[in-house]
Every structure is written in structure tokens, then in C-alpha cells.
SERO-4910 file (N, C-alpha, C, O; in steps of 0.05 Angstrom, whole numbers):
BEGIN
 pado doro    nc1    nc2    nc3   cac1   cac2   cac3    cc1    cc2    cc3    oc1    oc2    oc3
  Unk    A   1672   2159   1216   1651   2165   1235   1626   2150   1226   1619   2149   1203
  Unk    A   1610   2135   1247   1585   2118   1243   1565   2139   1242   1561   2157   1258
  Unk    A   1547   2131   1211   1521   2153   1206   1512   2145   1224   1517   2125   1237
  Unk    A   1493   2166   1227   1474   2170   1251   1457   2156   1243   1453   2158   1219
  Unk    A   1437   2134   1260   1410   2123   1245   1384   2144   1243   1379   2162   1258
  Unk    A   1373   2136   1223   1347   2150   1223   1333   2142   1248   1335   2123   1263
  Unk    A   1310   2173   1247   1284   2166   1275   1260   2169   1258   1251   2187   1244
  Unk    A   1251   2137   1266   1220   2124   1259   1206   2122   1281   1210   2104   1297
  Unk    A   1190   2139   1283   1159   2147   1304   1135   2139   1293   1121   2155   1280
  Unk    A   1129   2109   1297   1101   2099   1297   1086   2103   1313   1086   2095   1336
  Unk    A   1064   2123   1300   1040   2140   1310   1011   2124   1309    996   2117   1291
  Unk    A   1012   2120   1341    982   2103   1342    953   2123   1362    950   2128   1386
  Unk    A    942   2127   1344    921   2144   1357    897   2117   1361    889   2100   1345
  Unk    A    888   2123   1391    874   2105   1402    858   2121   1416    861   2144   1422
  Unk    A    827   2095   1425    808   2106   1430    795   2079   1439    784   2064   1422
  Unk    A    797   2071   1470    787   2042   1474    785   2023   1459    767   2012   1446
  Unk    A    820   2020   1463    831   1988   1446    854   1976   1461    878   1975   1453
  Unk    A    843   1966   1488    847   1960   1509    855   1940   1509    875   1935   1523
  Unk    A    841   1920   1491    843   1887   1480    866   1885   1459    877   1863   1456
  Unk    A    877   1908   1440    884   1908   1423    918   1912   1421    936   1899   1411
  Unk    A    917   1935   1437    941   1955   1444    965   1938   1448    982   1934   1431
  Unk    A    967   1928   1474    989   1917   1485   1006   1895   1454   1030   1898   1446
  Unk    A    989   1881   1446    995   1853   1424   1005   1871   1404   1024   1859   1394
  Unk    A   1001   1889   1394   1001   1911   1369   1028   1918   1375   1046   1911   1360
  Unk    A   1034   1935   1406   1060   1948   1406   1081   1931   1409   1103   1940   1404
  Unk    A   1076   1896   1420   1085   1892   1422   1108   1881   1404   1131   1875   1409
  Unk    A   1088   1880   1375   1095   1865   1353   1117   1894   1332   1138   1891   1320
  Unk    A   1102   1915   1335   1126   1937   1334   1151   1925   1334   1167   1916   1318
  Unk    A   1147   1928   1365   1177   1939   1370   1197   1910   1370   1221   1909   1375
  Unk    A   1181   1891   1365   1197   1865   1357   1211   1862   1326   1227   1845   1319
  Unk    A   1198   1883   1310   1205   1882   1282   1235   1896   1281   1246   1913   1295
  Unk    A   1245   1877   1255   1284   1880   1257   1281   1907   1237   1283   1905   1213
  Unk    A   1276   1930   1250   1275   1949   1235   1313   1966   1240   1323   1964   1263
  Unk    A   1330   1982   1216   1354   1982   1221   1355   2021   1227   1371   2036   1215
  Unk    A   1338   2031   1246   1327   2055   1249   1330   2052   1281   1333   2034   1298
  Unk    A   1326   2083   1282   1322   2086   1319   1288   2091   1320   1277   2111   1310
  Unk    A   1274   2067   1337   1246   2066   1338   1238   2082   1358   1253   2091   1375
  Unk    A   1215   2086   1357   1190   2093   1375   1172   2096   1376   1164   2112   1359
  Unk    A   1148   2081   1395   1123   2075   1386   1103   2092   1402   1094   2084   1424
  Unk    A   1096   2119   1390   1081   2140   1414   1038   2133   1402   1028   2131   1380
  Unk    A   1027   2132   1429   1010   2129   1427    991   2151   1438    993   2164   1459
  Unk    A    972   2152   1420    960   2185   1424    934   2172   1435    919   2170   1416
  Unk    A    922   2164   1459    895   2161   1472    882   2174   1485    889   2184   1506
  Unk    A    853   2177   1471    831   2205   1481    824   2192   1509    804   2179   1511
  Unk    A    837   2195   1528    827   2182   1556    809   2166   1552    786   2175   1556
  Unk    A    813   2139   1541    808   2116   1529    786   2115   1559    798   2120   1580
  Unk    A    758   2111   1560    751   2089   1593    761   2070   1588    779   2068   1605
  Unk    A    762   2053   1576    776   2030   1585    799   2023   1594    806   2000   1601
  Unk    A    814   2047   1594    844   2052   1606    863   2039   1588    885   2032   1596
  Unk    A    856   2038   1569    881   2034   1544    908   2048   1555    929   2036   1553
  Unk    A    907   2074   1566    934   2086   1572    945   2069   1589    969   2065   1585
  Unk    A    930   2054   1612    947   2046   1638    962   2021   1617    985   2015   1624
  Unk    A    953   2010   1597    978   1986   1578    994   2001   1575   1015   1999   1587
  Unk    A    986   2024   1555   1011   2028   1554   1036   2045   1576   1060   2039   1576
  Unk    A   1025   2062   1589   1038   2060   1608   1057   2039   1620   1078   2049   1628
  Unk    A   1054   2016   1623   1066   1992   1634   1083   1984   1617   1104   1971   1622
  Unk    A   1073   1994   1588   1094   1980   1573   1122   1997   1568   1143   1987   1561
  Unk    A   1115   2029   1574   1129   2045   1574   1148   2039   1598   1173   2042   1597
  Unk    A   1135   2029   1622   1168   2022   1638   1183   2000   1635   1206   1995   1643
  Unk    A   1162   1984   1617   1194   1960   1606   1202   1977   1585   1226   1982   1587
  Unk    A   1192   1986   1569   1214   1989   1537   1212   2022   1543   1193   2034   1554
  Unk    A   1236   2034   1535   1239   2058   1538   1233   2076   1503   1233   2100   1498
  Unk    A   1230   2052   1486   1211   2068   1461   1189   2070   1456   1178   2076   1434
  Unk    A   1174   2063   1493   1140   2066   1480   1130   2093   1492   1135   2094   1516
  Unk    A   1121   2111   1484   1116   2141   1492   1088   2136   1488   1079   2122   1470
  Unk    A   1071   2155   1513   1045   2155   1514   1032   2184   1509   1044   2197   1526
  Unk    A   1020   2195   1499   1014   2226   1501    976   2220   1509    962   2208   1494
  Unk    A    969   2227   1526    939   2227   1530    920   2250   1527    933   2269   1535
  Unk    A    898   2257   1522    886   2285   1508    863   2281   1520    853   2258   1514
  Unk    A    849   2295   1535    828   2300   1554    811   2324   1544    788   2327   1553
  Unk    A    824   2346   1523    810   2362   1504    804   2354   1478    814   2332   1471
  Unk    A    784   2370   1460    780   2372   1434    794   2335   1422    814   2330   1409
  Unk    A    778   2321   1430    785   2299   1425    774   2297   1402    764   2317   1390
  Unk    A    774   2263   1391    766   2248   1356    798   2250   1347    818   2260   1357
  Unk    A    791   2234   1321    815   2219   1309    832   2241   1296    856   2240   1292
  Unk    A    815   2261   1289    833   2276   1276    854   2298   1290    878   2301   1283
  Unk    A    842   2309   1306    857   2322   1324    875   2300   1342    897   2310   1349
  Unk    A    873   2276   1350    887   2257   1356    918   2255   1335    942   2255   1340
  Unk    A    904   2254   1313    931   2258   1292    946   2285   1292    970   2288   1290
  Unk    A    932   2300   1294    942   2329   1293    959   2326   1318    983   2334   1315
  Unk    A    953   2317   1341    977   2327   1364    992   2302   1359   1011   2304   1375
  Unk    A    994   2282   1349   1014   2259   1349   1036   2263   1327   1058   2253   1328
  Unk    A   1023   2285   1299   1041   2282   1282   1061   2308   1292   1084   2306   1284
  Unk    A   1054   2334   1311   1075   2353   1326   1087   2338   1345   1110   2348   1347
  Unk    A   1085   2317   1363   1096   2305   1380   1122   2288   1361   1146   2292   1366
  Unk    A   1112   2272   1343   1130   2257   1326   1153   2275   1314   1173   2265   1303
  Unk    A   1150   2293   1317   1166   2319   1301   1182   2336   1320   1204   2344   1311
  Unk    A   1176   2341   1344   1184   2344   1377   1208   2321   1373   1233   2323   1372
  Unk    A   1190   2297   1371   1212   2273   1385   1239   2267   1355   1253   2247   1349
  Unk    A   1237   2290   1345   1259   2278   1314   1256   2261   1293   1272   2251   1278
  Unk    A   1230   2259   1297   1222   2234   1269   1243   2243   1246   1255   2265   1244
  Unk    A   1244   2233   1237   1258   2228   1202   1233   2224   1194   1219   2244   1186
  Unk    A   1222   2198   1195   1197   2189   1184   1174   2187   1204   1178   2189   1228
  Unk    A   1151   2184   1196   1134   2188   1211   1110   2160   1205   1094   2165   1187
  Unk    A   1108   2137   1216   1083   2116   1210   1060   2127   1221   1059   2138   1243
  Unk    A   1044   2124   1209   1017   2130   1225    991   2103   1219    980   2103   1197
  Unk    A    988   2091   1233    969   2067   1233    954   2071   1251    956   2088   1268
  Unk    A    926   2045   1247    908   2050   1273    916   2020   1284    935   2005   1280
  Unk    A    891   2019   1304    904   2005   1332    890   1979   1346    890   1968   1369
  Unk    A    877   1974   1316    861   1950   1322    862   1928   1301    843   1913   1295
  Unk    A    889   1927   1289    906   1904   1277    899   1903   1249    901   1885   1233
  Unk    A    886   1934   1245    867   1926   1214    892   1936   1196    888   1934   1172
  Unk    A    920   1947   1206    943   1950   1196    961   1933   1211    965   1934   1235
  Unk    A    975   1916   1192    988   1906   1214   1023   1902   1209   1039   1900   1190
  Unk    A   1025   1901   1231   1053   1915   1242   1080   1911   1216   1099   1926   1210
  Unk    A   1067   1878   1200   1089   1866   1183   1095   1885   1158   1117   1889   1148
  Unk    A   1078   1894   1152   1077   1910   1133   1096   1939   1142   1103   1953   1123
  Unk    A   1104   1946   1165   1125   1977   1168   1143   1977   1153   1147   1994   1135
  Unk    A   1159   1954   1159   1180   1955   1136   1183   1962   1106   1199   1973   1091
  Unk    A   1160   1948   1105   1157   1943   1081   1155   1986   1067   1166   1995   1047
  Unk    A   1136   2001   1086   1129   2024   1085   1154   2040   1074   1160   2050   1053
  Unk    A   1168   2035   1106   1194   2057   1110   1219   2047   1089   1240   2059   1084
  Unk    A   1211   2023   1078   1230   2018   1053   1232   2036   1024   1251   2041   1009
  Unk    A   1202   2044   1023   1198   2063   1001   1196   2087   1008   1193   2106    993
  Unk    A   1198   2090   1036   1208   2120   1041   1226   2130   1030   1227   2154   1028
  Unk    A   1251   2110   1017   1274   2125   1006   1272   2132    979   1290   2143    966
  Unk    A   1242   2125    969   1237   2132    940   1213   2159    947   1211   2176    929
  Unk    A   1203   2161    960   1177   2171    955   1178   2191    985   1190   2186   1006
  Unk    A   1159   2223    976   1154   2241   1001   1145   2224   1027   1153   2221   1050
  Unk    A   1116   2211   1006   1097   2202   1022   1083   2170   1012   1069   2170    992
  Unk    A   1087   2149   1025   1083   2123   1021   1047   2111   1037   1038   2105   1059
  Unk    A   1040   2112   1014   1004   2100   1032   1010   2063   1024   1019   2052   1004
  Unk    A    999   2050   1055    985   2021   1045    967   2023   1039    948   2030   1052
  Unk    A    970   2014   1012    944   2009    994    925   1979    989    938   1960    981
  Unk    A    907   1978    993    885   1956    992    887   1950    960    885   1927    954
  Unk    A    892   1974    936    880   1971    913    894   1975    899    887   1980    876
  Unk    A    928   1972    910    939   1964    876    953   1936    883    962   1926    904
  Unk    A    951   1926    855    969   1905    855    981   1885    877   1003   1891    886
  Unk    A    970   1865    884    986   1859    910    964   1867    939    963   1852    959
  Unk    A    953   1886    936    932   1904    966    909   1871    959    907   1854    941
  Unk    A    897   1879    986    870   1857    991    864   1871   1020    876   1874   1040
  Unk    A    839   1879   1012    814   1882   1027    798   1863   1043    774   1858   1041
  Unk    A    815   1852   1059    807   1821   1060    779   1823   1090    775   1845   1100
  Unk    A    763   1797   1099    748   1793   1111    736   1814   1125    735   1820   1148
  Unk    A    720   1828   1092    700   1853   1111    677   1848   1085    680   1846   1060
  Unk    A    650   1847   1103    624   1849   1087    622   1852   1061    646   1852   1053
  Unk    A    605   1856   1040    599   1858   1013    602   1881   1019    621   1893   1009
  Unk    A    573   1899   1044    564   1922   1045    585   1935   1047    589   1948   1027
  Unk    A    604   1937   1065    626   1957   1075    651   1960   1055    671   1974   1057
  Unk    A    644   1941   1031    663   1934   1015    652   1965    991    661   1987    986
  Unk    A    631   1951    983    613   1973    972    609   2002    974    603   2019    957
  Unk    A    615   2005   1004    608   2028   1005    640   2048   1002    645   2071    994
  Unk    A    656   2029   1013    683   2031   1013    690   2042    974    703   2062    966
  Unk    A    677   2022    960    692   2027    936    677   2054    927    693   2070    917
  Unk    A    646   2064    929    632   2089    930    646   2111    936    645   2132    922
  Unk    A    663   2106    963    665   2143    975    688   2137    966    698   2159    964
  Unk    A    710   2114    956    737   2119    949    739   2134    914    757   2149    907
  Unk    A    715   2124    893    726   2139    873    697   2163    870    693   2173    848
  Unk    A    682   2168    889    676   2205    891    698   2215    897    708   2233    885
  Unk    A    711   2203    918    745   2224    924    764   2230    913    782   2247    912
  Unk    A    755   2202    900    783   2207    876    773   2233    843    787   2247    829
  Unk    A    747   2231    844    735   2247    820    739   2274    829    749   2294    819
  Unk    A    726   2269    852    720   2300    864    744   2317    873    742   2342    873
  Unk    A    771   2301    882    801   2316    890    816   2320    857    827   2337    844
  Unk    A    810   2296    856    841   2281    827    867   2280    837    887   2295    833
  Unk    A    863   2258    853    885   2261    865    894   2232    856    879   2213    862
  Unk    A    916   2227    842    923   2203    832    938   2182    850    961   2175    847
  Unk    A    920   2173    870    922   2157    892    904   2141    889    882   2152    886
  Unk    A    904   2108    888    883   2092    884    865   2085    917    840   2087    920
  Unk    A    882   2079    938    867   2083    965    866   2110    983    879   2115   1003
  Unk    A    848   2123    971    853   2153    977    848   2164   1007    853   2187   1016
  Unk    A    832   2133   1024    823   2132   1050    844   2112   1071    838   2103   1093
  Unk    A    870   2108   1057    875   2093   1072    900   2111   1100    917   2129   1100
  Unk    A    888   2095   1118    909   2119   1145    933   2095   1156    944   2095   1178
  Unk    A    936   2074   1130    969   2069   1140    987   2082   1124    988   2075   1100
  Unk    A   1006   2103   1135   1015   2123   1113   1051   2124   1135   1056   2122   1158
  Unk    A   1067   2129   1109   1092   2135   1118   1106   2159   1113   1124   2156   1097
  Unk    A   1103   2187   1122   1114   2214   1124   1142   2224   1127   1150   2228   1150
  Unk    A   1156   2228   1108   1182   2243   1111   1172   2264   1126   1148   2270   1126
  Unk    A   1196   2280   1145   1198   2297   1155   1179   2320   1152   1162   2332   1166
  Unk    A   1193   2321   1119   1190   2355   1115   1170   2347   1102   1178   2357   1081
  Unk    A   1144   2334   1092   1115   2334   1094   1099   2345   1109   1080   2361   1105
  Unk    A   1110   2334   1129   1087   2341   1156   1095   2374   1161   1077   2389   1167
  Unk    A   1118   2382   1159   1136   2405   1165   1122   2426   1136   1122   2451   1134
  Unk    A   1112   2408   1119   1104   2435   1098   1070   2436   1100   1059   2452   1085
  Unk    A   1060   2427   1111   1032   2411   1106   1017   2438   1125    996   2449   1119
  Unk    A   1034   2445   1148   1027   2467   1167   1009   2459   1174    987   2465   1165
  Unk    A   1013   2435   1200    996   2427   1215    976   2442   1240    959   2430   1254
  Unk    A    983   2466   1239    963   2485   1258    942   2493   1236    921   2505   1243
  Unk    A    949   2487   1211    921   2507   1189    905   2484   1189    884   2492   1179
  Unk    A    903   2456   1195    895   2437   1188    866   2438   1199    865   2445   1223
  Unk    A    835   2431   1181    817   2444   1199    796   2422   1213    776   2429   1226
  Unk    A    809   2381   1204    794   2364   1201    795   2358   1240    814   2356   1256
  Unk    A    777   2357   1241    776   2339   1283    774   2308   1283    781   2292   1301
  Unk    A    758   2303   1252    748   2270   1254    769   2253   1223    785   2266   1211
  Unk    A    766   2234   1219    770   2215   1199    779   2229   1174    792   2217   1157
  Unk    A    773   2255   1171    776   2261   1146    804   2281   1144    812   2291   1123
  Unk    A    816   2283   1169    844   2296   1166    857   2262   1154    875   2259   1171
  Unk    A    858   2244   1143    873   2228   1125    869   2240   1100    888   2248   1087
  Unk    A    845   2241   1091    849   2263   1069    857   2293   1060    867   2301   1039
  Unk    A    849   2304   1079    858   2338   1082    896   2336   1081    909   2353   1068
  Unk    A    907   2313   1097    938   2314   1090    939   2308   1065    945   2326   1049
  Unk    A    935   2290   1059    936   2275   1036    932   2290   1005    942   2285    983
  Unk    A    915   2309   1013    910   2329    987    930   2357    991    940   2367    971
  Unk    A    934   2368   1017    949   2382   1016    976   2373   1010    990   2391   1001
  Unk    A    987   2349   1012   1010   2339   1006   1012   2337    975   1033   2344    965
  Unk    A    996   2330    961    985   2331    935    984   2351    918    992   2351    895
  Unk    A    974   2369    932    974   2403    918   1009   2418    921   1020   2437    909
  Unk    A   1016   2402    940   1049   2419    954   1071   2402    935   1095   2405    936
  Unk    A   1053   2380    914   1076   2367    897   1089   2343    902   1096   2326    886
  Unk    A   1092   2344    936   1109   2319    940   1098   2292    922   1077   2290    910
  Unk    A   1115   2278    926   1117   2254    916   1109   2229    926   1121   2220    946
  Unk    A   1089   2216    916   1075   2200    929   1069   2169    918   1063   2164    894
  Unk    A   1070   2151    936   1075   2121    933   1055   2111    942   1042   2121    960
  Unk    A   1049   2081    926   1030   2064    939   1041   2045    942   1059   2043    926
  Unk    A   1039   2024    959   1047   1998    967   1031   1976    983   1019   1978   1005
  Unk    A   1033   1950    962   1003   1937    975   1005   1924    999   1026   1912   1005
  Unk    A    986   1924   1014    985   1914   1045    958   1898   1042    941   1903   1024
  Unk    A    955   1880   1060    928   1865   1070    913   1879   1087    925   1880   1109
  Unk    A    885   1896   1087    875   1902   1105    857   1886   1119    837   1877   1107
  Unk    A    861   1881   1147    842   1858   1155    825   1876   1178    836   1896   1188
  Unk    A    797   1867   1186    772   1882   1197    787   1863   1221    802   1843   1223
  Unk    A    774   1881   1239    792   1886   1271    774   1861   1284    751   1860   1277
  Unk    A    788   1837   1308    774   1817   1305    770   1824   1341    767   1804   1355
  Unk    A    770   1851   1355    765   1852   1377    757   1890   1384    768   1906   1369
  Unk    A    741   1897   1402    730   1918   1399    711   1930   1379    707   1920   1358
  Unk    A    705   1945   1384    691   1961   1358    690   1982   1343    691   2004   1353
  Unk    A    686   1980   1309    697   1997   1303    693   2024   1312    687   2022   1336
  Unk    A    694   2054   1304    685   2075   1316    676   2087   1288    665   2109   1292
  Unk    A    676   2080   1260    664   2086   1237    633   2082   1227    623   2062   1218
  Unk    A    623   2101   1230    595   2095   1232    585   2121   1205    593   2142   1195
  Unk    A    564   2104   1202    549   2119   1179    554   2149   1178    561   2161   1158
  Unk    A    547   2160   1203    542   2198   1217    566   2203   1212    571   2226   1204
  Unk    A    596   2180   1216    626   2200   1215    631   2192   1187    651   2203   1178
  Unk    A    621   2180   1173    621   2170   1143    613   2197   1122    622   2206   1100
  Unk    A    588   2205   1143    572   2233   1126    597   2260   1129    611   2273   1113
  Unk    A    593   2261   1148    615   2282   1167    641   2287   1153    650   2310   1154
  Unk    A    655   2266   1137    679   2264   1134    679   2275   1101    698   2284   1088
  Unk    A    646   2271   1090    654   2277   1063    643   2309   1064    648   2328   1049
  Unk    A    628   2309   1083    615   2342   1086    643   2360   1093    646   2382   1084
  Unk    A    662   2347   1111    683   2358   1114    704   2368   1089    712   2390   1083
  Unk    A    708   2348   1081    727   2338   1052    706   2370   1030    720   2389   1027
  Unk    A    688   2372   1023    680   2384   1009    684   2416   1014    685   2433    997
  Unk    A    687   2419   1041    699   2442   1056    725   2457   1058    733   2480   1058
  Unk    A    735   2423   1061    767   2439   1052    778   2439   1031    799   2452   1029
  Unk    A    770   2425   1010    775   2427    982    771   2456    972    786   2461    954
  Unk    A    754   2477    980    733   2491    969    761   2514    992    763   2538    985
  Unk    A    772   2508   1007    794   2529   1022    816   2521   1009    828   2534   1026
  Unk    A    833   2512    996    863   2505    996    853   2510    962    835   2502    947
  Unk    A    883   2533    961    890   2540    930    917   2517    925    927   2499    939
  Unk    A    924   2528    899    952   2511    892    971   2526    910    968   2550    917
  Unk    A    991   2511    917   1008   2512    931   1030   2511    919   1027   2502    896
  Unk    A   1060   2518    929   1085   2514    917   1096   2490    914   1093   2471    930
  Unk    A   1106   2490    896   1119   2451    889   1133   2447    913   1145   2465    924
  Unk    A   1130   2420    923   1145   2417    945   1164   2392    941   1157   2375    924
  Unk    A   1192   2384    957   1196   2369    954   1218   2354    983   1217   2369   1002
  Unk    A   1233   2333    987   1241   2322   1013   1264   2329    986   1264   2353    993
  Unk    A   1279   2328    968   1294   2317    954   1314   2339    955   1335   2336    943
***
């Protein structure tokens, strides 16, 4: 009897990336990945009608799934209903990237390859191999600032502790108890990330190129910069130790 293939659900939460979208998914689902794909995209009723791409692209390819959210929008609750939908649709694994090429598509493989070692697999900018490539001094700076307060302030032995290209076994997301989750903006990458941390699983880095998005604009601004660590200090200060956890 032929094993069943695994289900890989690349999770794209979007937010007017209109210019971006279509070229992104399309490069997905062109990758010789040896899995059953699907590329669901979570858009806060984008104005610029980001959904109607994907929409269109959903009647050529029957692995592009659109979910659209007209409530309690921002990135984080965007993740929150993309990572129960991914879980709905049978993920095995779960990608979660953003949507303006600053992850880019070549690198999945590379992700869901160390899925077979690890709970949870982050692209990392900062080990070995990672490059932070064509972004300012400033944003570089400030980047390396809030990455080791996070790292002092959690201890969480992850060197890119901000990064949201991440690859999720199942039963991560399945232990993580995605309804307790309390982040709406940017900072549910870390709130998983530490509760996955405290729950034991097992966790990987693998280097990727991050490149600054060469169309649209970002939505990271100083106010969700503040927000995210005022958040982060919040839920640190709620979550006790947790039981060892493991996919294994």
C-alpha cells in the first residue's frame, strides 16, 4: 500500500499586497515539493483587493484557498484564524510566511526538510549561513536591540527570536491552545514561539536570506514596534511552565 503524503499548508496572512501576492503564490506552488500542498491566504479585506488575485488564482489551481476577515483584524489575529484553518484543512505541517517576498518561497523546502528533525523550524537571519540583506543601518540596529532584550528578557535559546518564517508540526499548534492566545498584532510570533518553548518542543534554526520588500509598504512602524514589546511583557508575566511537550 502507497503511504499517504504529508499535508503542507503555506499560511499567508495579508494586508494590501496586491502587487505582491499573485508572483509569491505563484512561485509556491511551482516548487517540486514531494507533499500534498496548499497555499491559504488569510486577507483583512485588503482595499486594494488583494483577495480578488487570489480569488482568480483559486479557479486555476485548486491548492490556493482564500479565507477573508472583516472582524478583529491585524496580523496577529490574522495568524490566529489561519493557523485553525491550516488545522481544519489537515496540515501535517504548517508554513507560515509574510507576503511581500521578504521570505521567499526558495527557502520552504529547505524549512519542511528539518521538519523531520525538529517540533518547530524558524528562518533565521542570524545563524550561520542567515543574511539580513538590503535593509538600512537604522532598521538593522534597531532589529539587533529588540532581538537580544527578547532574547534576555524570555531566554529563549533562539537566535532570530522575531522571525515569522516558521515551520509547525501539527501537534504544536494543537498544544499551543490557540483560543488562549492573547497577541492581535506582530507579537503573537513571539507569544507562539515562547509558549512552544515553555511546552519543550523542539526547536530548529535554519539560515535564509531576508530581503526588505521591493513593492508596497511595510505595515511595521515604530507604535506596532512599542505595542509588541508592551505586549510580549504581558504575556510573559501570564504563562507558567508548562508540561514537556513533544511531536515524537
Amino acid at each position: 500500500m502507497a503511504e499517504t503524503r504529508k499535508k503542507l499548508v503555506v499560511l499567508i496572512p495579508t494586508y494590501n499586497e496586491r502587487e505582491n501576492i499573485e508572483e509569491l503564490v505563484r512561485e509556491i506552488l511551482a516548487l517540486p515539493l514531494e507533499v500534498d500542498l496548499s497555499v491559504l491566504v488569510v486577507d483583512d479585506n485588503s482595499p486594494d483587493e488583494t483577495a480578488e488575485v487570489i480569488r482568480r488564482l483559486a479557479e486555476e489551481d485548486s491548492r490556493v484557498r482564500l479565507l477573508i476577515r472583516t472582524k478583529r483584524r491585524g496580523r496577529g489575529s490574522a495568524g490566529i484564524d489561519g493557523f485553525r484553518e491550516a488545522l481544519n484543512l489537515g496540515a501535517d505541517y504548517t508554513i507560515e510566511m509574510d507576503g511581500d517576498f521578504s521570505h521567499q518561497p526558495r527557502f520552504i523546502p529547505f524549512l519542511l526538510e528539518h521538519a523531520q528533525e525538529f517540533d518547530l523550524v524558524i528562518g533565521s537571519r542570524f545563524v550561520p549561513g542567515g543574511q539580513d540583506a538590503e535593509r538600512s543601518f537604522v532598521r538593522r540596529f534597531i532589529t539587533f536591540l529588540v532581538r537580544n532584550f527578547i532574547r534576555r528578557y524570555f531566554r529563549i535559546p533562539v537566535r532570530d527570536v522575531s522571525s515569522g518564517f516558521r515551520c509547525f508540526r501539527r501537534c504544536v499548534l494543537e498544544e499551543v491552545d490557540l483560543d488562549d492566545l492573547i497577541s492581535v498584532g506582530p507579537s503573537l510570533v513571539l507569544e507562539i514561539l515562547y509558549k512552544a518553548s515553555l511546552a519543550g518542543f523542539s526547536i530548529g534554526e535554519v539560515p535564509i536570506v531576508f530581503a526588505d520588500r521591493k513593492k508596497g509598504k511595510t505595515k511595521l512602524t515604530p507604535l506596532k514596534l512599542l505595542e509588541t514589546l508592551v505586549m510580549a511583557m504581558k504575556f510573559k508575566k501570564m504563562y507558567g511552565r508548562a508540561e514537556p511537550g513533544s511531536c515524537r
